[in-house]
C-alpha positions as CSV (number, residue, x, y, z in Angstrom):
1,X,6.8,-29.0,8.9
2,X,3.6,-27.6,7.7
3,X,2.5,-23.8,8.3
4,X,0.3,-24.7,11.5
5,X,3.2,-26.6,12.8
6,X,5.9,-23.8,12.4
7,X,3.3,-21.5,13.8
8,X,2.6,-23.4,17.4
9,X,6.1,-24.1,17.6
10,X,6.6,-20.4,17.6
11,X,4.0,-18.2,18.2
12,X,2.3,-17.4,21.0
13,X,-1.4,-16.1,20.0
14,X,-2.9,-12.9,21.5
15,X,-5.6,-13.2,23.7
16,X,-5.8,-17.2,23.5
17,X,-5.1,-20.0,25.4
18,X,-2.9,-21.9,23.6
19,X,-4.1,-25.3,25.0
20,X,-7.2,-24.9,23.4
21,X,-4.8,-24.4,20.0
22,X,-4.6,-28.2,19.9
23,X,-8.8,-29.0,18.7
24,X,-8.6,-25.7,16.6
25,X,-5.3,-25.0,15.0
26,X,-4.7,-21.2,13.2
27,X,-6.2,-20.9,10.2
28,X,-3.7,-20.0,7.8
29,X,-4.9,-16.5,5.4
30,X,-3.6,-16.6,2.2
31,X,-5.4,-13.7,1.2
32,X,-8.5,-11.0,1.7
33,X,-10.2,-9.4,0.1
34,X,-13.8,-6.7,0.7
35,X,-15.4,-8.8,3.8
36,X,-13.6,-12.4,2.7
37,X,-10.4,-13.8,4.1
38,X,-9.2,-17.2,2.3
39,X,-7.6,-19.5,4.2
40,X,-4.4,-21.7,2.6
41,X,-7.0,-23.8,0.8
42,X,-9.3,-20.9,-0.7
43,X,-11.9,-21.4,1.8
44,X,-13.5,-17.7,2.3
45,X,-14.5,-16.8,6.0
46,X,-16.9,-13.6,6.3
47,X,-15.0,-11.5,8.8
48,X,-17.9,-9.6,10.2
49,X,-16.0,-8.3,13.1
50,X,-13.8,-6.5,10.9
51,X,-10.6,-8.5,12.5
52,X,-10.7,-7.0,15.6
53,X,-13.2,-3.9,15.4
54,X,-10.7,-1.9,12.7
55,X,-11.0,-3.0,9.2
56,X,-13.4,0.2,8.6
57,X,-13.7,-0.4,4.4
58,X,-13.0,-4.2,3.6
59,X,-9.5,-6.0,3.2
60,X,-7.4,-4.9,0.1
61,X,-9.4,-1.4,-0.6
62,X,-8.0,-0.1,-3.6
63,X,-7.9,3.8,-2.6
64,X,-6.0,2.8,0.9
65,X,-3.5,0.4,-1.2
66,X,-2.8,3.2,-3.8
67,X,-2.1,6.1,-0.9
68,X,0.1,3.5,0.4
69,X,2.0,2.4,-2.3
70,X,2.2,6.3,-3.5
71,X,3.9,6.8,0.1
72,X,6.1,3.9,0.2
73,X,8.2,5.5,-2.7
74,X,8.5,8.9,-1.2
75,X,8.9,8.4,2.3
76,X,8.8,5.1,4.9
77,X,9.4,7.1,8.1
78,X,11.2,9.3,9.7
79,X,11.6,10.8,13.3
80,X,8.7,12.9,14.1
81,X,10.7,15.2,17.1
82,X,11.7,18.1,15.3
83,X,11.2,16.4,11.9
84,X,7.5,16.4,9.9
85,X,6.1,15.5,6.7
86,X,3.8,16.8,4.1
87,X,1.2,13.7,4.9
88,X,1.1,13.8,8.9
89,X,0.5,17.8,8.2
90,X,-2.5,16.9,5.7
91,X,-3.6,14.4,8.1
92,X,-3.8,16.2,10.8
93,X,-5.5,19.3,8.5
94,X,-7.9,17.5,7.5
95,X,-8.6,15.2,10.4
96,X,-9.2,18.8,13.0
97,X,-12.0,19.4,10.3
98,X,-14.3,16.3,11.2
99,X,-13.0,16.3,15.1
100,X,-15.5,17.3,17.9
101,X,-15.6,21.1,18.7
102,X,-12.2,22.4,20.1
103,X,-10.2,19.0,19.8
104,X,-7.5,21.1,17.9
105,X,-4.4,19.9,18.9
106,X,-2.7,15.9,17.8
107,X,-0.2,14.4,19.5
108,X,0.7,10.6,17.4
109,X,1.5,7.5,18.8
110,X,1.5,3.7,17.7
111,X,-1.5,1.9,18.9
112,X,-4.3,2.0,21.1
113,X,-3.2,1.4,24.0
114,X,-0.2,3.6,23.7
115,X,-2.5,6.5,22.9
116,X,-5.0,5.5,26.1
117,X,-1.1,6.0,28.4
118,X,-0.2,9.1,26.4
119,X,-4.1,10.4,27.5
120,X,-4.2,9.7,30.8
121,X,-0.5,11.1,31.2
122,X,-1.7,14.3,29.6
123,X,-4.4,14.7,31.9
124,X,-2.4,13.6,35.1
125,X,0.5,16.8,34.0
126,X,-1.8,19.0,32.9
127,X,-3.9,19.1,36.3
128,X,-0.4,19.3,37.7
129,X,1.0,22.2,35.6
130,X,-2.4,24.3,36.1
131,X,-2.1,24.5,40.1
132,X,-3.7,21.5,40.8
133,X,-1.3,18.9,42.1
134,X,-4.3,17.3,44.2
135,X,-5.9,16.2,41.5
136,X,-4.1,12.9,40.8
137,X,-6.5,10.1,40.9
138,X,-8.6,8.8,38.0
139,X,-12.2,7.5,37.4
140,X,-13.4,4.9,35.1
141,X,-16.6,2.5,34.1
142,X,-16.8,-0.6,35.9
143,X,-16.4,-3.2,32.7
144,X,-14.5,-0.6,30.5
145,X,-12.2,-2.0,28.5
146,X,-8.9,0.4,27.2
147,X,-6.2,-1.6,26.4
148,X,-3.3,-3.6,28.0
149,X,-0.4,-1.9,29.1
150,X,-0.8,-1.6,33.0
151,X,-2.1,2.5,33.2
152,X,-4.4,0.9,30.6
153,X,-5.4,-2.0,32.2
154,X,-5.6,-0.2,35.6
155,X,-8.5,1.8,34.1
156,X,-10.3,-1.3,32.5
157,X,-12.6,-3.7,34.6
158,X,-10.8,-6.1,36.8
159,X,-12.0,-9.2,35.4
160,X,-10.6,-13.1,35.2
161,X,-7.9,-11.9,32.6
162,X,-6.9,-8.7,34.7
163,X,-6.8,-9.1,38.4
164,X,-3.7,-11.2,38.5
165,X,-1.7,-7.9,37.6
166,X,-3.6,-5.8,40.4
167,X,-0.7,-5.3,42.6
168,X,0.9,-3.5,39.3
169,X,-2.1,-1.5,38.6
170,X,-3.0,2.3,39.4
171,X,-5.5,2.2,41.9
172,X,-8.6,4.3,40.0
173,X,-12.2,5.1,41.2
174,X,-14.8,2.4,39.6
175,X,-18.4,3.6,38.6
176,X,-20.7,1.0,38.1
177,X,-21.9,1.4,35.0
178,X,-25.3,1.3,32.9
179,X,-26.4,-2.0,31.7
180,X,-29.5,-1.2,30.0
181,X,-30.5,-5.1,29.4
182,X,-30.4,-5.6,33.2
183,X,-31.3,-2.2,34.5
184,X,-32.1,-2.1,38.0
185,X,-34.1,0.8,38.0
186,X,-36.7,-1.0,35.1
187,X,-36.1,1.2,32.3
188,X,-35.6,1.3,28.6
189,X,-32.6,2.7,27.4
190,X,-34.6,4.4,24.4
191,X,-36.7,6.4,27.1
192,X,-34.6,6.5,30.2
193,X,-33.8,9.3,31.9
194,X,-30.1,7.7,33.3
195,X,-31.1,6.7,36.7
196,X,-28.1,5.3,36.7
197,X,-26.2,8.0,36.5
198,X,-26.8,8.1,40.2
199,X,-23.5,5.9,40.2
200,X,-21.5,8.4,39.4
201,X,-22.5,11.4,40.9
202,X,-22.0,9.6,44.1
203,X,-18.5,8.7,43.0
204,X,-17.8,12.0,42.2
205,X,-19.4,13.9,45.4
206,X,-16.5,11.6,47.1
207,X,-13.3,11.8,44.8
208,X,-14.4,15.0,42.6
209,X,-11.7,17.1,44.2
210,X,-8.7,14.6,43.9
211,X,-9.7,13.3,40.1
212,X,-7.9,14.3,37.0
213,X,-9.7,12.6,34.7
214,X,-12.3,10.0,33.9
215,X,-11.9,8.0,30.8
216,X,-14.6,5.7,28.8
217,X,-16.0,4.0,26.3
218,X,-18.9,6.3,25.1
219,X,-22.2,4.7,23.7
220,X,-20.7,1.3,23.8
221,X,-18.8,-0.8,26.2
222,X,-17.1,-3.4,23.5
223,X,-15.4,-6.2,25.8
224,X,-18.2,-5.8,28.3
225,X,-20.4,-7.4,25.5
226,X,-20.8,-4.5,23.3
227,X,-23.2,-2.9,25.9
228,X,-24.7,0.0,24.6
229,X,-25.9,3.0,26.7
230,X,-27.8,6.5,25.7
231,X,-26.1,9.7,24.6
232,X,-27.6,11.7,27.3
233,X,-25.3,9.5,29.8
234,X,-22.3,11.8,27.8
235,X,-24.2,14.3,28.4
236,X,-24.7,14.2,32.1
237,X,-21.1,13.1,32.6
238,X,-20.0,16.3,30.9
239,X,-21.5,18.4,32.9
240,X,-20.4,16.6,36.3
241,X,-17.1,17.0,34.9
242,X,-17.2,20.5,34.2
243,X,-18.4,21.3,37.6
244,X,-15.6,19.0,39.0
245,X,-12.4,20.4,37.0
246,X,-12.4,16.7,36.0
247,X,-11.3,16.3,32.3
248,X,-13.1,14.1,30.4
249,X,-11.1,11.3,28.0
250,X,-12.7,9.8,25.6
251,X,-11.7,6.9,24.0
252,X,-13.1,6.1,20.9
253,X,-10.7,3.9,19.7
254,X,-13.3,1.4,18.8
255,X,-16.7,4.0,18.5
256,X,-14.7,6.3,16.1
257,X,-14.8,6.3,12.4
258,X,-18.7,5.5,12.1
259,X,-18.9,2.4,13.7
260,X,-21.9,4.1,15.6
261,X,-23.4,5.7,12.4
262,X,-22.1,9.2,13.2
263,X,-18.6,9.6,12.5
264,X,-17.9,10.0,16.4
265,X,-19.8,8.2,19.5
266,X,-19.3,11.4,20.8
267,X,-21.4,13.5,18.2
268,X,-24.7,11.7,19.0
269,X,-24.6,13.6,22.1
270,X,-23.6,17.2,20.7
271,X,-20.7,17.7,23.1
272,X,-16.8,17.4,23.0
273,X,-14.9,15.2,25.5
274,X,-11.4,17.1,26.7
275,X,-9.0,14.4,25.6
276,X,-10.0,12.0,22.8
277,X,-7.7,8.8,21.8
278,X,-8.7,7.6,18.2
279,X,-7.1,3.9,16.4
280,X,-8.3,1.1,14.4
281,X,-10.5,2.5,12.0
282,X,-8.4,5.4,11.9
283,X,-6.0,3.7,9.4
284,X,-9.1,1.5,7.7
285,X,-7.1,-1.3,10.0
286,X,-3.7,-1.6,8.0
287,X,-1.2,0.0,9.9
288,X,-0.7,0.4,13.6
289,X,-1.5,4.4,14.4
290,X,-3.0,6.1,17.0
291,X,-3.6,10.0,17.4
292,X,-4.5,11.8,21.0
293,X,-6.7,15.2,20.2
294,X,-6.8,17.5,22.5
295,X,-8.0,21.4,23.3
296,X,-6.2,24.3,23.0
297,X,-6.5,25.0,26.6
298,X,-4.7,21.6,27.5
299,X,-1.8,22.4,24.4
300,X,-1.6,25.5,26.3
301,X,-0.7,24.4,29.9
302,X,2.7,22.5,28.3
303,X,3.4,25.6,26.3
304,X,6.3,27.3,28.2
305,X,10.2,28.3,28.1
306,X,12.6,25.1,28.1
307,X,13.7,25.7,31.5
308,X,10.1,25.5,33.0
309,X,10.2,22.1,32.4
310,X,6.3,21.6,31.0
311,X,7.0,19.6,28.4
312,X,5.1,16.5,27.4
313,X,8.2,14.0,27.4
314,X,6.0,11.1,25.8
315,X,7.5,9.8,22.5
316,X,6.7,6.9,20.2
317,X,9.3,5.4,17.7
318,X,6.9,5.2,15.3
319,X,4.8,8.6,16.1
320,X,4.3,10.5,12.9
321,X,4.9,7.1,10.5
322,X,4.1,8.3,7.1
323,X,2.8,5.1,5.9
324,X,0.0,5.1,8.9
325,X,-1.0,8.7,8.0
326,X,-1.5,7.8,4.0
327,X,-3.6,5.3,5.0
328,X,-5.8,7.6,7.6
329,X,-5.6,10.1,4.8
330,X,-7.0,7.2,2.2
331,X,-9.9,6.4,4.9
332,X,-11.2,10.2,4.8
333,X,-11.3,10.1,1.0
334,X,-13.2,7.5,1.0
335,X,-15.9,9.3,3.8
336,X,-15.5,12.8,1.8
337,X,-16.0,11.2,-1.8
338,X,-18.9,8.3,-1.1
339,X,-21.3,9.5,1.6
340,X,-20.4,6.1,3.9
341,X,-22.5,7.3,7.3
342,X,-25.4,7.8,5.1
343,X,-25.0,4.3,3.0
344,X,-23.8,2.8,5.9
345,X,-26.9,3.5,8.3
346,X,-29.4,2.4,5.9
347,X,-27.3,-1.0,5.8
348,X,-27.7,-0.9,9.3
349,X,-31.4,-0.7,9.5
350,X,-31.6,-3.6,6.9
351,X,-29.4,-5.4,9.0
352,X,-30.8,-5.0,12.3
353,X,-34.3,-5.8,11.1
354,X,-32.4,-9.3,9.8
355,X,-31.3,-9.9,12.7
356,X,-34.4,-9.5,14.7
357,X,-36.6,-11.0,12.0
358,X,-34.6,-14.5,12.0
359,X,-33.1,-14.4,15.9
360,X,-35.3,-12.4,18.3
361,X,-37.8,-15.0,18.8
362,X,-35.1,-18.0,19.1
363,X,-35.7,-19.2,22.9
364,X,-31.4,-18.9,24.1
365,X,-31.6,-15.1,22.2
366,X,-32.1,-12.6,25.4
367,X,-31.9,-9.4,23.5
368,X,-30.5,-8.1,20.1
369,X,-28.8,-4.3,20.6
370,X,-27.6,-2.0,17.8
371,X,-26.4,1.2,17.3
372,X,-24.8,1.9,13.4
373,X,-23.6,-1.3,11.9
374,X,-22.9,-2.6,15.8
375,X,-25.5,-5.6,16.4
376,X,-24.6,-7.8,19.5
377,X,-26.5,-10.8,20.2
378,X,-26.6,-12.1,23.9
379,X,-27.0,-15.6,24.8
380,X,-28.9,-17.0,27.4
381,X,-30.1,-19.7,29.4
382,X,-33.4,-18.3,30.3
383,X,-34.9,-15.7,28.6
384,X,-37.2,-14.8,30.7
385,X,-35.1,-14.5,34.0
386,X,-32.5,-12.9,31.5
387,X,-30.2,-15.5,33.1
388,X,-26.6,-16.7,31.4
389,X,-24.7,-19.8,30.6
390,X,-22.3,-21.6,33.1
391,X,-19.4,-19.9,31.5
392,X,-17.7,-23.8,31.7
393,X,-19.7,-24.7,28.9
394,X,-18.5,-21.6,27.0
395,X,-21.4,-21.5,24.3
396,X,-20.4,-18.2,22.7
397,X,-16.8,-20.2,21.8
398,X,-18.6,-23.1,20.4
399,X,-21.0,-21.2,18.3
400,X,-17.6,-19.4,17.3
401,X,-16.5,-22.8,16.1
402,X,-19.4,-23.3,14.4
403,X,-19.3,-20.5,12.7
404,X,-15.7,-20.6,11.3
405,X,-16.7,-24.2,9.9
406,X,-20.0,-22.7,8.4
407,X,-16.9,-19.9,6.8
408,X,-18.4,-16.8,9.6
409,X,-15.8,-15.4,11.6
410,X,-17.6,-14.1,15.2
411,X,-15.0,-14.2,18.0
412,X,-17.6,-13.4,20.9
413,X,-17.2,-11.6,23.9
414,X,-18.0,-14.1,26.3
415,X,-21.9,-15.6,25.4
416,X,-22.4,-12.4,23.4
417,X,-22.3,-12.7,19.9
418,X,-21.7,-9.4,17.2
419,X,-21.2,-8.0,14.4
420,X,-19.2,-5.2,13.5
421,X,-18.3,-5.3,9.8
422,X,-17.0,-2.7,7.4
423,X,-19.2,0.1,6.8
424,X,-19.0,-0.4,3.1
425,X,-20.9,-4.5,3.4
426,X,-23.7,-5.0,0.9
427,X,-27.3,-6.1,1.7
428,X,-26.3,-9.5,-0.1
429,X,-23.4,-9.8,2.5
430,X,-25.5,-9.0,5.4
431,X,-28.1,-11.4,4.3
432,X,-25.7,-14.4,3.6
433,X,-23.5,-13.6,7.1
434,X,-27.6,-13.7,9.1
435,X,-28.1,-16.8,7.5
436,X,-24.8,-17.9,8.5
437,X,-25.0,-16.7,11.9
438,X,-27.9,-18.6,12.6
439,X,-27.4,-22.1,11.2
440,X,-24.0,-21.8,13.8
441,X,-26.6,-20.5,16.7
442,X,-28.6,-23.4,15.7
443,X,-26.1,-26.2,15.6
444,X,-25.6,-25.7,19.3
445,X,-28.8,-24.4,20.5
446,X,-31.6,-26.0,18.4
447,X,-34.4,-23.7,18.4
């Protein structure tokens, strides 16, 4: 049997229906390397969604392979209760440094969505353990997106893939939440004031006083489409919070690391969330890691005799794993010794003005947003009614197939297409991965 054949005899694809498996097998990688994977037959695809949001520097980077390798010889892993090790310590040093103010404290886990649990657990025992037992409930954006374990998916937006598993799921306060390229209230999101915000001050004049915490997605709402919202949303919801006792969770699992052009989504708006859950480009995308940061003030509520029974009983198997934290400590090398937000955002301004130059005016393109090396394209019927596809005719997946024919991985988020690529793509890549992008566009709506 060939590879393809072993492979849907066997495996069971994330986030796929396998049916659709039969007119576009796997591809097969052989190898990657920069922005290129090669499938079994040397063909290179540009992956310009950085597989999944977390390739952060390119496949095969050279400083991450050599912290690796260093590591592997030393030490693979070892329990992290009551054990350490010299490169979670220097992780964790150095990491504090580049945190928002106050996020002082790390607690490790495996993956995303297990740091997203181990957050809103934290929050829920800390409002407990600080004379506050009402406060159990918790608040998220309407089309949020935070992982898949149920408290994960029970704080994400209840749509086709998610409302079979309702009767499992927490039942959380919904905000509705901005969508700046149908705003009802007929602003701009460059010169808004966050009318919207209206949303959630009404949610929390109801369910304030029984919330623990509200997580989100700040700046950008990825699965929603990449939506992108302004900073001084952050900083509205900060303060609502604050006057609330409602703790405010971050999760820049997919924002951190400069995907936004600061090295935090949070930093464009100068403020700290309480509870921050950081992944994927944590570990440049090579090894499954999450970290929760937290305050002091929240460390501090757990802090107690044995017998008082505060304790944070969350563990991980693999919390702590060495080889994760020489690759997190091989991404922040490469920050500290090559300037990458500054390079970075001026390769977004080339690329954005690409985009716009050879896609803005195309008659099915409704609007092109950015924000760092983010661009998302959305699709639709009419332009000027902003108006979308029937999703039966799933355009964004055949302009997907176009693309990986053309060698251009996009994986779209419905009928939006996007890039996210490493931060360290070249002019030349962007220009040939545009060009790309729109002979795929083109072979499915002509324009």
């Amino acid at each position: 049997m060939s590879l393809v054949e072993l492979d849907l005899k066997h495996i069971w694809h994330p986030c796929s229906q396998m049916h659709d498996y039969e007119t576009l097998a796997p591809i097969v990688v052989k190898r990657a390397k920069g922005i290129y994977i090669y499938d079994e037959n040397d063909k290179p695809y540009m992956d310009i969604i950085s597989s999944w949001w977390c390739n952060l520097f390119g496949h095969s980077n050279e400083i991450i392979n050599e912290r690796i390798k260093a590591q592997l010889d030393i030490l693979e892993h070892v329990i992290f209760a009551n054990f350490t090790h010299e490169t979670a310590i220097n992780l964790a040093y150095e990491l504090v440094k580049i945190l928002p103010a106050g996020l002082n404290k790390l607690n490790f886990s495996d993956n995303g969505s297990s740091a997203v649990e181990s957050a809103l657990k934290m929050a829920f025992q800390y409002q407990y353990q600080t004379d506050k037992p009402h406060k159990t409930r918790f608040m998220c954006l309407d089309g949020g997106y935070h992982g898949e374990t149920i408290g994960a998916l029970s704080v994400g937006a209840l749509d086709l893939y998610a409302k079979i598993y309702k009767p499992m799921l927490m039942d959380v306060i919904r905000i509705k939440s901005p969508d700046c390229y149908r705003c009802e209230f007929n602003q701009m999101r460059c010169s808004c004031k966050c009318e919207c915000f209206v949303y959630a001050r009404c949610e929390f004049e109801r369910y304030g006083d029984k919330t623990a915490a509200i997580i989100i997605e700040p700046l950008v709402q990825g699965a929603a489409g990449m939506r992108i919202y302004p900073p001084l949303y952050l900083k509205k919801l900060r303060e609502i919070c604050d006057e609330y006792g409602v703790l405010l969770i971050a999760d820049e699992i997919a924002t951190g690391f400069g995907r936004t052009g600061k090295m935090f989504a949070f930093d464009h708006a100068g403020i700290s969330p309480d509870i921050m859950a950081l992944s994927k480009g944590l570990t440049g995308g090579y090894m499954p890691m999450s970290i929760v940061a937290t305050t002091d003030k929240i460390y501090n509520a757990f802090y107690a005799p044995y017998n008082e029974h505060k304790a944070f009983m969350h563990s991980h198997t693999y919390a702590g794993n060495p080889l994760g934290c020489a690759a997190a400590l091989g991404v922040l090398e490469i920050f500290a010794k090559f300037d990458i937000l500054t390079a970075s955002n001026n390769t977004a301004i080339y690329l954005n003005e690409l985009l716009n130059s050879a896609l803005l005016n195309h008659k099915n393109v409704g609007e092109i947003r950015q924000i760092g090396l983010i661009n998302a394209i959305e699709i639709v019927k009419d332009k000027k009614h902003k108006l979308s596809f029937d999703p039966k005719r799933r355009i964004g997946y055949e302009i997907y197939k176009a693309g990986l024919k053309n060698g251009l991985l996009l994986r779209p988020l419905g009928d939006v297409i996007y890039f996210n690529p490493p931060l360290n793509i070249t002019k030349d890549e962007c220009k040939r991965a545009v060009k790309l992008c729109v002979k795929s566009i083109d072979e499915i709506l002509p324009s």
